[in-house]
Backbone bond lengths (Angstrom), bond angles and torsions (degrees), N, CA, C in turn:
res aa  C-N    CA-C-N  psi(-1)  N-CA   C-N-CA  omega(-1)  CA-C   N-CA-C  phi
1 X - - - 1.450 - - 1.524 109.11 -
2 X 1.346 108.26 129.68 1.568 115.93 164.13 1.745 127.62 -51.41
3 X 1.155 134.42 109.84 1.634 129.21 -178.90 1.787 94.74 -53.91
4 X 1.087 116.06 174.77 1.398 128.21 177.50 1.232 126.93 -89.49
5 X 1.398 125.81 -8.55 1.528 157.28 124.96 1.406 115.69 -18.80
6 X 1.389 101.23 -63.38 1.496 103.11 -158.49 1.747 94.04 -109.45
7 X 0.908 119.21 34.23 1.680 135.15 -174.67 1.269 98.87 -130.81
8 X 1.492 114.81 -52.64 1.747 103.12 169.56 1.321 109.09 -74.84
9 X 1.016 147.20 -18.79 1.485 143.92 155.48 1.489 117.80 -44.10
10 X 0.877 128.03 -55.29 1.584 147.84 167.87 1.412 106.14 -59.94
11 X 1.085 124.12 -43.61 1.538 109.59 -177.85 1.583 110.28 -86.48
12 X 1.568 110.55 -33.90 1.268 111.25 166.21 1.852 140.73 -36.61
13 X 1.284 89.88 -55.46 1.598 139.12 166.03 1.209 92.99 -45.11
14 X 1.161 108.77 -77.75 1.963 122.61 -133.35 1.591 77.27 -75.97
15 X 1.691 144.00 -23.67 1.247 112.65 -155.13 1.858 98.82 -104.99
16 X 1.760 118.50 -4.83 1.044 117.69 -166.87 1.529 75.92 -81.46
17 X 1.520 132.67 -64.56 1.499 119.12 -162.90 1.495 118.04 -43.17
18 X 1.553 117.06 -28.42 1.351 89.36 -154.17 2.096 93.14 -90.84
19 X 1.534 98.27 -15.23 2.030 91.86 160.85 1.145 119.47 -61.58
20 X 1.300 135.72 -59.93 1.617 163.01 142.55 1.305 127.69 -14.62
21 X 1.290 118.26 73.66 1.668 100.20 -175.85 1.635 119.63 -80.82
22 X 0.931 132.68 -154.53 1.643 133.98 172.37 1.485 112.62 80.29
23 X 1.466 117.00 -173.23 1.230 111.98 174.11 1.369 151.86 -70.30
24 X 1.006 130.35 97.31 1.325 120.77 -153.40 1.817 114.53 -94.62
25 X 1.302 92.97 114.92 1.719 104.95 -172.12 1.799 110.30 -105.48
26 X 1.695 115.84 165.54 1.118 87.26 -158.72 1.948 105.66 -88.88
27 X 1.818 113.95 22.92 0.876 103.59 172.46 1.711 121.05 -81.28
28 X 1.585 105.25 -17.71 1.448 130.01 -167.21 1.838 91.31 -84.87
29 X 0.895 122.89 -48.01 1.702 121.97 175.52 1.356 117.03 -68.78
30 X 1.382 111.41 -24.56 1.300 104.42 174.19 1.626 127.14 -80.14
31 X 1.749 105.36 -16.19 1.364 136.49 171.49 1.406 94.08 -60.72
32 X 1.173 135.34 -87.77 1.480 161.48 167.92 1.672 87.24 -2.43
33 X 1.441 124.55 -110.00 1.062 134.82 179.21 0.873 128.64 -23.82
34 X 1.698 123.52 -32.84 1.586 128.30 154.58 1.701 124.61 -48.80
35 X 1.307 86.30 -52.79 1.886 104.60 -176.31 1.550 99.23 -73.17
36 X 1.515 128.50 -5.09 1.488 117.74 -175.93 1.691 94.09 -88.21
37 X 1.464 112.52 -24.06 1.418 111.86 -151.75 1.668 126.02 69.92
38 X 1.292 105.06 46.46 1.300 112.09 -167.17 1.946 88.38 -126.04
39 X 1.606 86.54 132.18 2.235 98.79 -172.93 1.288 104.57 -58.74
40 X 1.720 91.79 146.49 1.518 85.94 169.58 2.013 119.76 -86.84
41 X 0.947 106.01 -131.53 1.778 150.65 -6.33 2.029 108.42 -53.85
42 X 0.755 98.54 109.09 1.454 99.18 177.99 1.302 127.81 -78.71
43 X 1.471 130.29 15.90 1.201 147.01 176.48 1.669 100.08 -93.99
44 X 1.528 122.61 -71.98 1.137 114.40 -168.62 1.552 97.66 -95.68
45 X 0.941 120.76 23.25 1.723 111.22 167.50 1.676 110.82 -100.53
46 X 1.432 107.10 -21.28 1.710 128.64 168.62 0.945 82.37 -71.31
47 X 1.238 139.30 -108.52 1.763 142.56 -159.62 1.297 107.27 -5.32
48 X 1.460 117.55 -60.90 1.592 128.15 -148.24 1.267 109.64 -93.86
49 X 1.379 119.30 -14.36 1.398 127.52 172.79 1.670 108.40 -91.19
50 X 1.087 115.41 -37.41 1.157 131.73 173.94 1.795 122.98 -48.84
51 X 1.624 95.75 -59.78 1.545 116.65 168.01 1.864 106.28 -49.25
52 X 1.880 95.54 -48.70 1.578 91.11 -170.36 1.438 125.88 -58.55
53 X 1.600 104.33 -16.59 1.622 100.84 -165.32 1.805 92.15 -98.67
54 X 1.056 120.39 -6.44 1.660 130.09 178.21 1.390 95.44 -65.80
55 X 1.411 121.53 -59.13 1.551 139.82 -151.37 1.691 87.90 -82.29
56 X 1.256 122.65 -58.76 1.544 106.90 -172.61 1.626 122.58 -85.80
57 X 1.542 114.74 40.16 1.436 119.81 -177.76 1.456 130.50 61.41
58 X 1.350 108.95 28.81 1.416 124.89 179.27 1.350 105.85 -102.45
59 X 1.530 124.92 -72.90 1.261 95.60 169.49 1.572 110.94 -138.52
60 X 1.705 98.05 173.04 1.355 111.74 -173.96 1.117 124.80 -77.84
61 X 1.616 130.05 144.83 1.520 125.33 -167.91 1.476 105.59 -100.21
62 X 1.657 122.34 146.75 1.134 100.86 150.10 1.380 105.56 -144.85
63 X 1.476 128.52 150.67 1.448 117.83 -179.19 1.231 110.35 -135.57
64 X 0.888 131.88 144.28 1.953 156.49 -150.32 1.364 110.35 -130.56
65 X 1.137 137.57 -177.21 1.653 126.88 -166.85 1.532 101.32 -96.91
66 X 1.197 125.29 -26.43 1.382 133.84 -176.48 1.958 109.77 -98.95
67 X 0.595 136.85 -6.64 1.873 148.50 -175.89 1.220 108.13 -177.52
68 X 1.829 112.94 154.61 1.282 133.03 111.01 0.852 152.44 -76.19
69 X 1.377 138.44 119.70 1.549 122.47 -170.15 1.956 107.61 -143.59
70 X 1.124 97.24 156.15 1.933 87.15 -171.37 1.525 95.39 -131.39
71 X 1.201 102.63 156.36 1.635 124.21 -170.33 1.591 100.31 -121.21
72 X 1.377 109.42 154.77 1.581 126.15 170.90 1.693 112.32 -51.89
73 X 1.322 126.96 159.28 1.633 114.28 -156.39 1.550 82.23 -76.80
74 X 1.175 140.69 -45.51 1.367 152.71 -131.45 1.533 95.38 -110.88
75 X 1.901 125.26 -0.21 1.353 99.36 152.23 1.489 114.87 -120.97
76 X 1.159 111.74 27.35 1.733 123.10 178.56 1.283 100.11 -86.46
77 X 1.669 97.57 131.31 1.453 134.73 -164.67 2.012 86.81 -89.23
């Protein structure tokens, strides 16, 4: 089961992406979650929220030798 923390994280997230198009990195999610006022650690809580919406068909990953960053399913090139 999800704590309620990391559940408002996910809903937070998932609703800036679907306003928000472009790339979303986990420095841009970690912005997001700040301005919600939602605790961190906001480094690996971006990561992990990030991965989750990858894993449940929200968005697409892509990684390059220098970053990862994932886009909305509907803006992957």
């Amino acid at each position: 089961m999800t704590d309620p923390i990391e559940n408002n994280r996910r809903q937070v997230l998932a609703a800036a992406i679907r306003r928000q198009a472009g790339p979303w990195t986990k420095k841009r999610a970690m912005h997001v979650l700040r301005a919600a006022g939602l605790p961190g650690p906001y480094d690996r809580a971006a990561r992990r929220v990030l991965a989750h919406h990858h894993e449940t068909g929200l968005l697409d990953i892509h990684d390059t030798p220098a970053r990862r960053f994932y886009t909305r399913k509907d803006d992957a090139r």
